[in-house]
Backbone bond lengths (Angstrom), bond angles and torsions (degrees), N, CA, C in turn:
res aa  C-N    CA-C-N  psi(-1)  N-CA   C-N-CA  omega(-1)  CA-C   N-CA-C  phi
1 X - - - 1.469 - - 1.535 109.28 -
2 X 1.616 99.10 138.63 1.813 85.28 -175.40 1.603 116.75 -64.88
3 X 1.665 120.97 -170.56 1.420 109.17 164.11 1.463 123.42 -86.24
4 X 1.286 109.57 -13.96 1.493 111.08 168.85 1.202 139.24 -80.21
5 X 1.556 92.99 6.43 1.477 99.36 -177.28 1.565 98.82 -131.47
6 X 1.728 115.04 -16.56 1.368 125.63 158.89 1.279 119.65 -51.03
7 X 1.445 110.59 -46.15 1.551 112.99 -151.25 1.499 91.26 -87.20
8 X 1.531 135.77 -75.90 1.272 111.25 176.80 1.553 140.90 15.65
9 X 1.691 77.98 -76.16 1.650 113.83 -170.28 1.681 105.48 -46.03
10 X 1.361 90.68 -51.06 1.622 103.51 -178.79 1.827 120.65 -62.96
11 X 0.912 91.33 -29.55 1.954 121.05 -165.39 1.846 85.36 -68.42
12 X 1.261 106.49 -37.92 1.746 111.38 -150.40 1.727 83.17 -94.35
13 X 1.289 123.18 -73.89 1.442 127.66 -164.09 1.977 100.76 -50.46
14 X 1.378 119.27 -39.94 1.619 112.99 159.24 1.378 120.00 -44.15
15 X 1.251 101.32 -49.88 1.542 92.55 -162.97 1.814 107.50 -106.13
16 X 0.881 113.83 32.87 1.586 135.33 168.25 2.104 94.08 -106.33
17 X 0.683 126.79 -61.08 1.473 144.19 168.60 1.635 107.02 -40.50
18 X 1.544 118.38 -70.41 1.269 106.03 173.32 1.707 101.78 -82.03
19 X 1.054 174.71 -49.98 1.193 134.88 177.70 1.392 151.78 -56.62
20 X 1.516 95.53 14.51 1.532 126.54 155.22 1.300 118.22 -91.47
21 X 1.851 119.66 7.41 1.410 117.26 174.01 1.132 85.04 -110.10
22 X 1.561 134.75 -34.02 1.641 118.23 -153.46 1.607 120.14 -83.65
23 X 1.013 123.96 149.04 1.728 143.01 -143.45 1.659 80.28 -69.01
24 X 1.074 119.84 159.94 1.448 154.06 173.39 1.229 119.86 -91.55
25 X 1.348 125.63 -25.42 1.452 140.19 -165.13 1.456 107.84 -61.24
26 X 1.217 122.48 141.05 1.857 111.68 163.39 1.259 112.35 -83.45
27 X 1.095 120.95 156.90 1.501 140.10 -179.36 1.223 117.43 -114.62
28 X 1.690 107.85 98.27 1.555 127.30 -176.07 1.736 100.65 -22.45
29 X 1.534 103.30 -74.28 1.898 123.44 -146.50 2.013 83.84 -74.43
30 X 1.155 122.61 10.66 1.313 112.33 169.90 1.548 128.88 -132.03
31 X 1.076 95.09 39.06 1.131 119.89 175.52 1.976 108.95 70.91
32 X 1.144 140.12 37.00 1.028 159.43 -137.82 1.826 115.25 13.31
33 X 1.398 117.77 50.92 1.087 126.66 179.23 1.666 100.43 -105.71
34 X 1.181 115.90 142.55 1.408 128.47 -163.39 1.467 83.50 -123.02
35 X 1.955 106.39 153.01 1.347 134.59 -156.79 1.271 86.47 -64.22
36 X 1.493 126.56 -40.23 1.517 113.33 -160.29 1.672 110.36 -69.14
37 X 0.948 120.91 -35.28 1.252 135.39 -156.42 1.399 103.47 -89.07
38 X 1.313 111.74 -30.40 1.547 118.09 178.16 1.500 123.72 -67.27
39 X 1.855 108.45 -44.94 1.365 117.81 157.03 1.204 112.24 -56.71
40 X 1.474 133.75 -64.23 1.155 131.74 179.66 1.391 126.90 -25.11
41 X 1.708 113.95 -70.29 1.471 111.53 151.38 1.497 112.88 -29.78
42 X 1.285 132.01 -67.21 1.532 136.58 -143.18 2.230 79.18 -57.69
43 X 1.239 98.38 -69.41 1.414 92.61 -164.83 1.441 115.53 -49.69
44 X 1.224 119.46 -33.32 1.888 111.08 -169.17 1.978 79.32 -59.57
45 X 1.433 115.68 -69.80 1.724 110.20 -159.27 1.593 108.60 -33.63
46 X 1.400 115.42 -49.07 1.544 125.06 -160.13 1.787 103.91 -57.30
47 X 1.887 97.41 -46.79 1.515 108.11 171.11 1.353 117.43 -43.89
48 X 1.201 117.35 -45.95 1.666 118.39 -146.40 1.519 97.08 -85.06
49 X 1.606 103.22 -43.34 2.002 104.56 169.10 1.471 110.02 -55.37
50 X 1.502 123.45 -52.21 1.051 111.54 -157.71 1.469 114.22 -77.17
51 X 1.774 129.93 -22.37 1.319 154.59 168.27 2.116 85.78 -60.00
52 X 0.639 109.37 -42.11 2.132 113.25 -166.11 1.850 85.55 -70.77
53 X 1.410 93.65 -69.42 1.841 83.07 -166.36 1.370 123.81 -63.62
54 X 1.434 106.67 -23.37 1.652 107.38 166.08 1.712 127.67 -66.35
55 X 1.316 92.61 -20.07 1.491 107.67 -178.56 1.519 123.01 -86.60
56 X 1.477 91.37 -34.73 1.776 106.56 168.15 1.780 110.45 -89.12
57 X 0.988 119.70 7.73 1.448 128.36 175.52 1.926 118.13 -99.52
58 X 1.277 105.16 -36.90 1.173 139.39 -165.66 1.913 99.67 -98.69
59 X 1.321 117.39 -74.22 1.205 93.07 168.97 1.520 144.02 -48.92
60 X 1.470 92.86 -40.17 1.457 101.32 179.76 1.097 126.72 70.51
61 X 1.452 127.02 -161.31 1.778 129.29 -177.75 1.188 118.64 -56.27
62 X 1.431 129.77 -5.43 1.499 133.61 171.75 1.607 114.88 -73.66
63 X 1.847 108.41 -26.64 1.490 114.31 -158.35 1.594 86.72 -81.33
64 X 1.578 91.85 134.61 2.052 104.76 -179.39 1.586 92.16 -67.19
65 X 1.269 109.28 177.65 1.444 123.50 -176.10 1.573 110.75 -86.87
66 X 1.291 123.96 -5.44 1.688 122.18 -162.91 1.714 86.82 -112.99
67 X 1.422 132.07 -26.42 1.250 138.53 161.58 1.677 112.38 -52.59
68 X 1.215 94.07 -82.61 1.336 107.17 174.32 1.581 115.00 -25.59
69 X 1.757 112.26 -61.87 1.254 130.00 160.85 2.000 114.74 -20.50
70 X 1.329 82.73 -71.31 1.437 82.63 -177.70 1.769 114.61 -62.11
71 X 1.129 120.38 -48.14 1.534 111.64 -174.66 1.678 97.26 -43.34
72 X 1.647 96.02 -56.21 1.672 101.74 -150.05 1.667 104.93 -61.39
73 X 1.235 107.41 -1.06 2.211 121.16 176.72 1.421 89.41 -93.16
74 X 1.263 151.16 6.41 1.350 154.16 174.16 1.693 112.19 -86.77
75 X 1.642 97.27 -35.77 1.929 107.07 -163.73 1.936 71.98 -102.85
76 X 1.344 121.69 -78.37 1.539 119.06 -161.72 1.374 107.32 -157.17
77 X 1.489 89.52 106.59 1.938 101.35 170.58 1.452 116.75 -57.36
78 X 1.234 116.85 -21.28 1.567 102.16 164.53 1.609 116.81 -96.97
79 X 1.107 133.41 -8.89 1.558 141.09 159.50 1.697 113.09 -57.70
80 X 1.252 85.88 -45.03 1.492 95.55 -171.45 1.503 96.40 -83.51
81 X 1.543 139.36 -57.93 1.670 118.73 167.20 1.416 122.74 -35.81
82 X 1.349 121.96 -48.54 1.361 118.25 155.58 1.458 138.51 -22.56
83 X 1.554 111.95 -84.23 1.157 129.34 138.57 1.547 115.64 -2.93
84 X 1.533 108.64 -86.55 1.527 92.98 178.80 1.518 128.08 -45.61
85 X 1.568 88.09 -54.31 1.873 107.15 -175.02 1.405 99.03 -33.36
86 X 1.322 128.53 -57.60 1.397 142.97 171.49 1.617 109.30 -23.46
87 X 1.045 100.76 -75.09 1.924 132.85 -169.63 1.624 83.41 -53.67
88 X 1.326 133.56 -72.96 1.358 136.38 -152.90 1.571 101.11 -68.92
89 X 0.962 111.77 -22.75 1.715 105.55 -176.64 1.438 109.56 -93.71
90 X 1.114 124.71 -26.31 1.715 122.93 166.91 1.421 104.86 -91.38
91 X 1.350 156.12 -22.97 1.286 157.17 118.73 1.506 130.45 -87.95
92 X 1.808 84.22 85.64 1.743 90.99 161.83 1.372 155.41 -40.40
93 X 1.282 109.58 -29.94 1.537 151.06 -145.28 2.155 76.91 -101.33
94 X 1.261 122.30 -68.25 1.391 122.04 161.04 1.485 133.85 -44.37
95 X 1.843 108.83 -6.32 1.702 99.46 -171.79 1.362 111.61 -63.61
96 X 1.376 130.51 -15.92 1.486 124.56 -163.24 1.602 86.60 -91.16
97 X 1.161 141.30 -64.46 1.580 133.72 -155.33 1.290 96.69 -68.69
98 X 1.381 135.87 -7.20 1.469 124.81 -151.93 1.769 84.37 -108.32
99 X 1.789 107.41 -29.75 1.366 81.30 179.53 1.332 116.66 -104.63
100 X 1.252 108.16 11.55 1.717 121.88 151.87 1.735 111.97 -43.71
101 X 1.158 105.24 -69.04 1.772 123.42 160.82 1.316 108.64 -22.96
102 X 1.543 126.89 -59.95 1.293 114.01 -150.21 1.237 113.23 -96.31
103 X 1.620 110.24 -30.37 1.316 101.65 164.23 1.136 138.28 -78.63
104 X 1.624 115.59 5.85 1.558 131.75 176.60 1.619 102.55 -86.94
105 X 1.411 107.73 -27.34 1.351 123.16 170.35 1.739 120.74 -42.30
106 X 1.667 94.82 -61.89 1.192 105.54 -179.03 2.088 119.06 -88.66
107 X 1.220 84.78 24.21 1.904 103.37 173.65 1.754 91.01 -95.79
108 X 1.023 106.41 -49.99 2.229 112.46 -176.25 1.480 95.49 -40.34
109 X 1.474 131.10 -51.97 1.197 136.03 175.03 1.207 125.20 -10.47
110 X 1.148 90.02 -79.66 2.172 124.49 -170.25 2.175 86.84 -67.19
111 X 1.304 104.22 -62.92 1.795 72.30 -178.34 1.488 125.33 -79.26
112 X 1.154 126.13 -22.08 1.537 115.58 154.41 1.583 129.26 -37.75
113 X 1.535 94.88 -42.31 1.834 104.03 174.05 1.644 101.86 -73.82
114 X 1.361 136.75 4.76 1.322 111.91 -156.48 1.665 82.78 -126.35
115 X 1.670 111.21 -26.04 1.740 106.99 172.91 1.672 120.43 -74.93
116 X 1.508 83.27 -18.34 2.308 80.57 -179.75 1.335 80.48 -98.60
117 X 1.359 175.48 69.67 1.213 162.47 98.09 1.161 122.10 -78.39
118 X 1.412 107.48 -47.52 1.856 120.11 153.07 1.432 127.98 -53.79
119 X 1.112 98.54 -32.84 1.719 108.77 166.84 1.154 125.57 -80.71
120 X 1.823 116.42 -33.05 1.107 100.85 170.29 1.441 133.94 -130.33
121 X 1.581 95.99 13.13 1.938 120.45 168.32 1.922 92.23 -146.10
122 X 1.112 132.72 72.62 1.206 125.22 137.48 1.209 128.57 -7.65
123 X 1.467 119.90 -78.46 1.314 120.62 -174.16 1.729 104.84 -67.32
124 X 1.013 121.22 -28.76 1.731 116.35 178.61 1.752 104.22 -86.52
125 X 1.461 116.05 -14.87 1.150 93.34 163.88 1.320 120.91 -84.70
126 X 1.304 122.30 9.38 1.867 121.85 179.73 1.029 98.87 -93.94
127 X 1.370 121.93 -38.89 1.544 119.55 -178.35 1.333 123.64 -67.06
128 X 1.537 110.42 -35.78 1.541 117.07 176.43 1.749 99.07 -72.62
129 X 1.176 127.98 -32.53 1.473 125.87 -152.83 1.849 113.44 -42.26
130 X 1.678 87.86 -72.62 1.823 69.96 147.91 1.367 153.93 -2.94
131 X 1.105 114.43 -62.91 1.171 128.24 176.12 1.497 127.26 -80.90
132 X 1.719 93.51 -27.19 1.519 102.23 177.66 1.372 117.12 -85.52
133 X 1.330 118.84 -9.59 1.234 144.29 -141.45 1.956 87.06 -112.07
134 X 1.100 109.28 -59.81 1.422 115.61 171.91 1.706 120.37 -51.53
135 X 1.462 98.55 -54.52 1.513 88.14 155.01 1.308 151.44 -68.10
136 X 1.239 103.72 -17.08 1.406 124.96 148.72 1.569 127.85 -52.05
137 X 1.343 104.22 -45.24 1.512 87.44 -163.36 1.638 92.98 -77.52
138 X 1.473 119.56 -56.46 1.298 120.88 157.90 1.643 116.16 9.32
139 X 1.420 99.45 -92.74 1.468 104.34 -171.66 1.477 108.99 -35.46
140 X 1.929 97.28 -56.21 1.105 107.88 -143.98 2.212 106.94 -81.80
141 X 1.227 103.37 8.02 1.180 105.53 163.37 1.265 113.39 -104.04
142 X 1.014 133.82 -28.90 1.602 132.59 170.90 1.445 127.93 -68.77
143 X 1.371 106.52 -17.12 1.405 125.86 156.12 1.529 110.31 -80.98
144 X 1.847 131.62 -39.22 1.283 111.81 177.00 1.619 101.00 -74.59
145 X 1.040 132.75 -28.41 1.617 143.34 -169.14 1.884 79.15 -50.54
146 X 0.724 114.50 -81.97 1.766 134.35 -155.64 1.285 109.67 -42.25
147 X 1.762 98.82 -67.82 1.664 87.43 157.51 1.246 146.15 -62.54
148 X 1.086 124.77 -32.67 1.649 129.54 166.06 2.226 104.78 -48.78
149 X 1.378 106.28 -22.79 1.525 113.47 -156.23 1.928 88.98 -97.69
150 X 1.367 100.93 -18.99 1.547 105.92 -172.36 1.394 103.37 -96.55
151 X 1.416 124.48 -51.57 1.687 110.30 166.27 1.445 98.04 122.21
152 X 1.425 112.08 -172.36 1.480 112.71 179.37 1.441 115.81 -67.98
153 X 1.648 113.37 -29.34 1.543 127.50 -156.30 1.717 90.92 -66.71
154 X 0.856 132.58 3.85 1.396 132.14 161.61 1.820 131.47 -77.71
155 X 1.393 109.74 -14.57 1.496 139.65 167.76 1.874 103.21 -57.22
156 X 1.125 102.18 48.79 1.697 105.49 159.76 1.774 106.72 -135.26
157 X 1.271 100.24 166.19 2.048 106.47 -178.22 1.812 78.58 -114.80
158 X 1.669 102.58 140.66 1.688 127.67 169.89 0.963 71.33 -79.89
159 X 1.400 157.78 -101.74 1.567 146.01 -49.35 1.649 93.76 -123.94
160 X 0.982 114.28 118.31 2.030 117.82 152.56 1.043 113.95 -57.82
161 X 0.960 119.57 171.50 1.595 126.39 -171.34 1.446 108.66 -89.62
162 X 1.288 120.39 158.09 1.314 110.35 -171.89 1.285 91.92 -173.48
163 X 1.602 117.60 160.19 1.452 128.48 -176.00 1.957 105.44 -80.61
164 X 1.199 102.55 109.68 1.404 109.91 -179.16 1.384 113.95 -50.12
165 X 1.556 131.76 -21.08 1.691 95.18 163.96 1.548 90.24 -136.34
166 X 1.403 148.71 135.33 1.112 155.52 122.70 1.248 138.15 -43.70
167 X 1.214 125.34 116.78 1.771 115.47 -162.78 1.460 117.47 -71.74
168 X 1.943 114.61 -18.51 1.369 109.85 156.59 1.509 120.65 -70.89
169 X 1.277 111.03 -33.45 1.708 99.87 170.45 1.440 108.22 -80.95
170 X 1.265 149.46 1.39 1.691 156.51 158.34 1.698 96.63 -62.94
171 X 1.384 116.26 -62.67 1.749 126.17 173.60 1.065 122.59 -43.84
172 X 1.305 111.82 -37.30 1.761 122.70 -162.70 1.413 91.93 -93.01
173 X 1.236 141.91 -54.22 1.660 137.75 -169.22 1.319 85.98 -86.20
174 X 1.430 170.29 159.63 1.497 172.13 -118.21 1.644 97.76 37.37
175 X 1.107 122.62 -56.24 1.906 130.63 -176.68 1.257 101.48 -57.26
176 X 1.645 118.95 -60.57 1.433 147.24 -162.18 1.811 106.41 -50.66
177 X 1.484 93.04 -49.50 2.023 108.39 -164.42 1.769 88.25 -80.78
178 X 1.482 130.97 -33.96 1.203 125.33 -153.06 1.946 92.83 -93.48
179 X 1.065 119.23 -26.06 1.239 120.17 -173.59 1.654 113.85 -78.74
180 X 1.346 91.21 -56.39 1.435 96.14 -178.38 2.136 106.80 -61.51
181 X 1.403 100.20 -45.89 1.620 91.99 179.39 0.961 107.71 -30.58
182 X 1.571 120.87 -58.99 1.557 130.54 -136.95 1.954 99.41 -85.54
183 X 1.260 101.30 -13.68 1.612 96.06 176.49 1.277 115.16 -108.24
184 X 1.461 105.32 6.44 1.871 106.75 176.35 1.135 106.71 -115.92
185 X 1.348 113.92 3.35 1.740 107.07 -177.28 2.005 89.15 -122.42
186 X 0.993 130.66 7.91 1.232 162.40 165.30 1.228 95.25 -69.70
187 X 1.433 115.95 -83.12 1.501 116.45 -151.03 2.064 103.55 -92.69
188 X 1.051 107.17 -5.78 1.252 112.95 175.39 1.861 110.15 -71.42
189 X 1.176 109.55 -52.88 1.412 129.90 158.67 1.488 118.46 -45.53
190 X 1.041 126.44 -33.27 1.020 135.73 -151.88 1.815 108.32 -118.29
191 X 1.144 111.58 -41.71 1.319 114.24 -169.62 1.310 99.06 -135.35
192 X 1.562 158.46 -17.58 0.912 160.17 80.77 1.514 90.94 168.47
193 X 1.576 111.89 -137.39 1.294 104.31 174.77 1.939 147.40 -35.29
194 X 1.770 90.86 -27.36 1.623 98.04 -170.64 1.806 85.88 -87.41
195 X 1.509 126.94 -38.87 0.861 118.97 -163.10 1.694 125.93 -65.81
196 X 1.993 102.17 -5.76 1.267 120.87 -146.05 1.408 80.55 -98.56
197 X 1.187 117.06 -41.20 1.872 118.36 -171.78 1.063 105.70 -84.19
198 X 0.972 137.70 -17.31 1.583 140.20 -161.69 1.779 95.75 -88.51
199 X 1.722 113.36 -51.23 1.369 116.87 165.54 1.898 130.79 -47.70
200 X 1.434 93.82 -34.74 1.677 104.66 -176.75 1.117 112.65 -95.04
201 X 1.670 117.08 -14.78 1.647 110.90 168.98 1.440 112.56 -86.80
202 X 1.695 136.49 -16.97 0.845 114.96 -164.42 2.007 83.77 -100.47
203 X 1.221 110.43 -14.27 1.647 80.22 -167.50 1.764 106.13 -90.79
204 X 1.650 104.86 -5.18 1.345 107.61 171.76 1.514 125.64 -60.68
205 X 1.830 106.27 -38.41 1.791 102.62 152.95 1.326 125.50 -31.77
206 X 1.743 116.40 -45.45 1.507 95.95 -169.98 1.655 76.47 -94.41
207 X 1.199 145.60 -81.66 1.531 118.69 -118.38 1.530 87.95 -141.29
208 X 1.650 121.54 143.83 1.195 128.42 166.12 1.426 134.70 -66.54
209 X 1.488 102.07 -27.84 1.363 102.90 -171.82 1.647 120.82 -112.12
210 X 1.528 124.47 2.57 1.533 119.14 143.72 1.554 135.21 -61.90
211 X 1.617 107.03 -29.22 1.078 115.28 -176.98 1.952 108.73 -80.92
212 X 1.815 107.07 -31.32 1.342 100.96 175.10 1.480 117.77 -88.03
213 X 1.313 111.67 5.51 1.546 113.00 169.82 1.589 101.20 -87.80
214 X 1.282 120.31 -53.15 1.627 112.94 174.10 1.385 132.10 -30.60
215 X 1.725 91.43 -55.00 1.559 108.59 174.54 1.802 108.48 -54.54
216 X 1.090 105.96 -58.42 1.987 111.76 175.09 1.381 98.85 -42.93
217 X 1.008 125.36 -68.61 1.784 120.34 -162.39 1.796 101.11 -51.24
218 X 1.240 106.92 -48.67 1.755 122.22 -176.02 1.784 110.06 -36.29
219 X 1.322 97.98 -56.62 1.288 124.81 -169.50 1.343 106.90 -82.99
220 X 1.432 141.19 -46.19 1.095 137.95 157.98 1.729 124.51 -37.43
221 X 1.180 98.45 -41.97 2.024 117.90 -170.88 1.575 83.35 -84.30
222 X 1.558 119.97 -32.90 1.918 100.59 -162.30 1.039 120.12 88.38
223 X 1.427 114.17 16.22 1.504 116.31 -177.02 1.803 93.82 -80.46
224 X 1.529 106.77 -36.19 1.618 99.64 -165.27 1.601 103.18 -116.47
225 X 0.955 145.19 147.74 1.494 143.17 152.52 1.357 126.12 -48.11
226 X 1.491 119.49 159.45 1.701 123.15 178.91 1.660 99.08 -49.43
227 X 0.994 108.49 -64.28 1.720 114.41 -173.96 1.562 130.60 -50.71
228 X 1.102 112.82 -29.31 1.519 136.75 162.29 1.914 106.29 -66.81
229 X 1.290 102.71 -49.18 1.447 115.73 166.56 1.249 131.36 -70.04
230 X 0.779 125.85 -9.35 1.565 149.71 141.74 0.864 161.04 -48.44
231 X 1.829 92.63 -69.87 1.829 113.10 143.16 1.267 114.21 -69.39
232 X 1.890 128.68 -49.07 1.191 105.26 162.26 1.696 133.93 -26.48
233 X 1.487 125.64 -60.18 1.093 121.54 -172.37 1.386 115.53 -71.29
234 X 1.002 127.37 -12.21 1.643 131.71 175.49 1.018 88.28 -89.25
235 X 1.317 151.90 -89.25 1.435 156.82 -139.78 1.991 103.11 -52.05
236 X 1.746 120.09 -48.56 1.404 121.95 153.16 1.475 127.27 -36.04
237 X 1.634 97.72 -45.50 1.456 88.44 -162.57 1.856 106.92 -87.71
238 X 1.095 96.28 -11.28 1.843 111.20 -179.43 1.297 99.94 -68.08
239 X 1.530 112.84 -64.32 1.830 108.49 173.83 1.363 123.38 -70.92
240 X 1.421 125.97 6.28 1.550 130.00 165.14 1.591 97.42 -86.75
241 X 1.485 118.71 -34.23 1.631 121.37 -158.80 1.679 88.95 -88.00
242 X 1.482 145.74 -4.37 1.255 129.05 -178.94 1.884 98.82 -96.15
243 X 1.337 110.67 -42.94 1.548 92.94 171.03 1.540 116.40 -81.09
244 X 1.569 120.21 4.98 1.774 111.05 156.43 1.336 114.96 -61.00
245 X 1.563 89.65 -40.42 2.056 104.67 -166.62 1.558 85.46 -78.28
246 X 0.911 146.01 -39.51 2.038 120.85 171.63 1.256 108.98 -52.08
247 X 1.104 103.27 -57.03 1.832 123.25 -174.31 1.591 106.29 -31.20
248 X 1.591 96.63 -66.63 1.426 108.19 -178.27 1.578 110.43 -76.69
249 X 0.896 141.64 13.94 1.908 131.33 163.96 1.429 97.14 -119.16
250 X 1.461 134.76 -36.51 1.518 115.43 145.94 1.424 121.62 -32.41
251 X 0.779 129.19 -66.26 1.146 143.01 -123.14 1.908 98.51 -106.56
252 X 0.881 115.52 -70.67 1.375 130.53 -179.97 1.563 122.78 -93.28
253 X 1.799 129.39 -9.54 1.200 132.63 179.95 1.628 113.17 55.37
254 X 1.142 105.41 142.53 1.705 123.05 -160.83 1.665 109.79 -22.23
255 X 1.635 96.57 -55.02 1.777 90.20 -175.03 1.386 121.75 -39.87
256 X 1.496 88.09 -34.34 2.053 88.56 -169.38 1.167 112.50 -93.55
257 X 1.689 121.61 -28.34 1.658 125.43 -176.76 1.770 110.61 -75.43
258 X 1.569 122.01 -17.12 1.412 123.19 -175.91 1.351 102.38 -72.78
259 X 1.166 130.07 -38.02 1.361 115.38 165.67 1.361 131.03 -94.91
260 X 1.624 128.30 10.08 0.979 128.16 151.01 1.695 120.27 -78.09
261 X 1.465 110.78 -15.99 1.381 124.94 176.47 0.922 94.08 -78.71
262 X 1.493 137.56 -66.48 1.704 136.54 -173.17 1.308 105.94 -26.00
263 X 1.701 115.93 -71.82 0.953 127.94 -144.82 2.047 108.16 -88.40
264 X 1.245 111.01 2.00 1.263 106.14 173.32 1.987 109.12 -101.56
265 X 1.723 117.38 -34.13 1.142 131.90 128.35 1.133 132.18 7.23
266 X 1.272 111.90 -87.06 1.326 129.47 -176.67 1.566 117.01 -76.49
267 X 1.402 117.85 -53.58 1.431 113.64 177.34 1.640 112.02 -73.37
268 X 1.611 139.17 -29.84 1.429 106.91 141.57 1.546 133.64 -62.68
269 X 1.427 127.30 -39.23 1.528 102.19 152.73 1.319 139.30 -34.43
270 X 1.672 126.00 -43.65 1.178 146.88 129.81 1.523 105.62 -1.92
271 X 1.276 116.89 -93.53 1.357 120.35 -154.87 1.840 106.30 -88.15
272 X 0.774 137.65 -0.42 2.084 176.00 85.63 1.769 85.56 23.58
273 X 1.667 106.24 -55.39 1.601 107.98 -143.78 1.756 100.39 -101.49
274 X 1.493 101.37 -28.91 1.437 121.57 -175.48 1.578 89.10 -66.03
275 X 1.102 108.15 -70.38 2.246 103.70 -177.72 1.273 98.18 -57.02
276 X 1.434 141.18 12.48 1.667 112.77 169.34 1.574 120.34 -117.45
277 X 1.564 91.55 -3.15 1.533 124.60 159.18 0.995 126.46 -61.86
């Protein structure tokens, strides 16, 4: 087995091992997420990238571009809009499959938010499911819509090869989940409800899934209600989906970003409408 696909493996089966030593307890100043639970998360995320890059490594030039899309929305739905935006702007003739890709990208989203919710509010992740489930199909039909409209000429991988988990990107999401906790369970305390949204919209610009792990721990301890938990996670993933939509008109120019806007748009309205149901 190579080492890049060794070492991972190993990285994950270690630290599955020590988070069967670490204490159980929640941690007030962290949003009531306990050490165990905190690794735990860290590893399901590390899994799902490193399961994405092994998969886009391994398939290769056969994997269509709205495939690819979705794994590569597994490691980072805005890496992966990039990426394409990239691909579609030096091959035109590719903008439709490329934006097949990105909006399959931002379908990885809605179930990533629905696997740290299960892990760490169960019962609020059945309740949200719905909703996540709605945004899902959303995305994730407007991305098959695209490709079927883009054709075979879409049968290339954006992505180079690369070592599926890196211990500076392992650092940066471990810093990321511990930072943001500590400033959303911060401002929840502190300013209470306005202060709680005010925390998950600004850290939802950079990244979707610290701010919806916070909210789970919140809601789990009872510090916050189902409904607070709710709008939190819609309200994250809306301000993660306005720097995709930069991402994508940087990156790829109008042809390719109008339907990555559509399609991030519509499937939180989608799931927006599903919680008002």
């Amino acid at each position: 087995m190579r080492r890049d696909i060794l070492l991972p493996l190993l990285m994950l089966g270690a630290g599955l091992a020590v988070s069967a030593l670490l204490p159980n307890t929640p941690l007030p100043w962290l949003a009531g997420i306990s050490p165990r639970a905190l690794l735990t998360l860290l590893l399901l995320i590390l899994s799902l990238q490193t399961l994405g890059q092994i998969a886009l490594e391994r398939l290769g030039p056969q994997l269509g571009l709205a495939v690819a899309g979705l794994i590569s929305g597994l490691v980072s739905s805005t890496a992966a809009i990039a990426s394409m935006g990239r691909h579609a702007r030096r091959t035109p003739t590719l903008a439709t499959p490329c934006a097949a890709g990105a909006v399959m990208s931002t379908a990885a989203t809605w179930l990533q938010a629905l696997l740290m919710l299960l892990m760490l509010a169960p019962t609020a992740a059945l309740a949200f499911a719905p909703a996540a489930l709605a945004g899902l199909a959303v995305a994730g039909g407007g991305g098959a819509w695209l490709a079927r409209r883009g054709g075979v000429r879409g049968r290339v991988n954006p992505r180079a090869k690369r070592a599926p988990l890196q211990l500076r990107e392992t650092l940066l999401i471990t810093g990321l989940l511990l930072l943001v906790a500590v400033l959303v369970n911060a401002a929840q305390q502190r300013f209470g409800a306005q202060g709680l949204f005010g925390a998950v919209a600004l850290a939802g610009l950079g990244d979707a899934h610290a701010p919806v792990a916070s909210l789970a721990a919140l809601e789990a301890s009872g510090q916050i209600s189902l409904q607070q938990l709710q709008q939190g996670v819609i309200l994250a993933i809306a301000c993660n989906s306005l720097t995709r939509c930069l991402v994508a008109s940087l990156s790829g120019g109008w042809e390719f970003a109008r339907w990555v806007i559509a399609a991030l748009a519509a499937s939180a309205t989608a799931a927006g409408l599903v919680l008002l149901a």
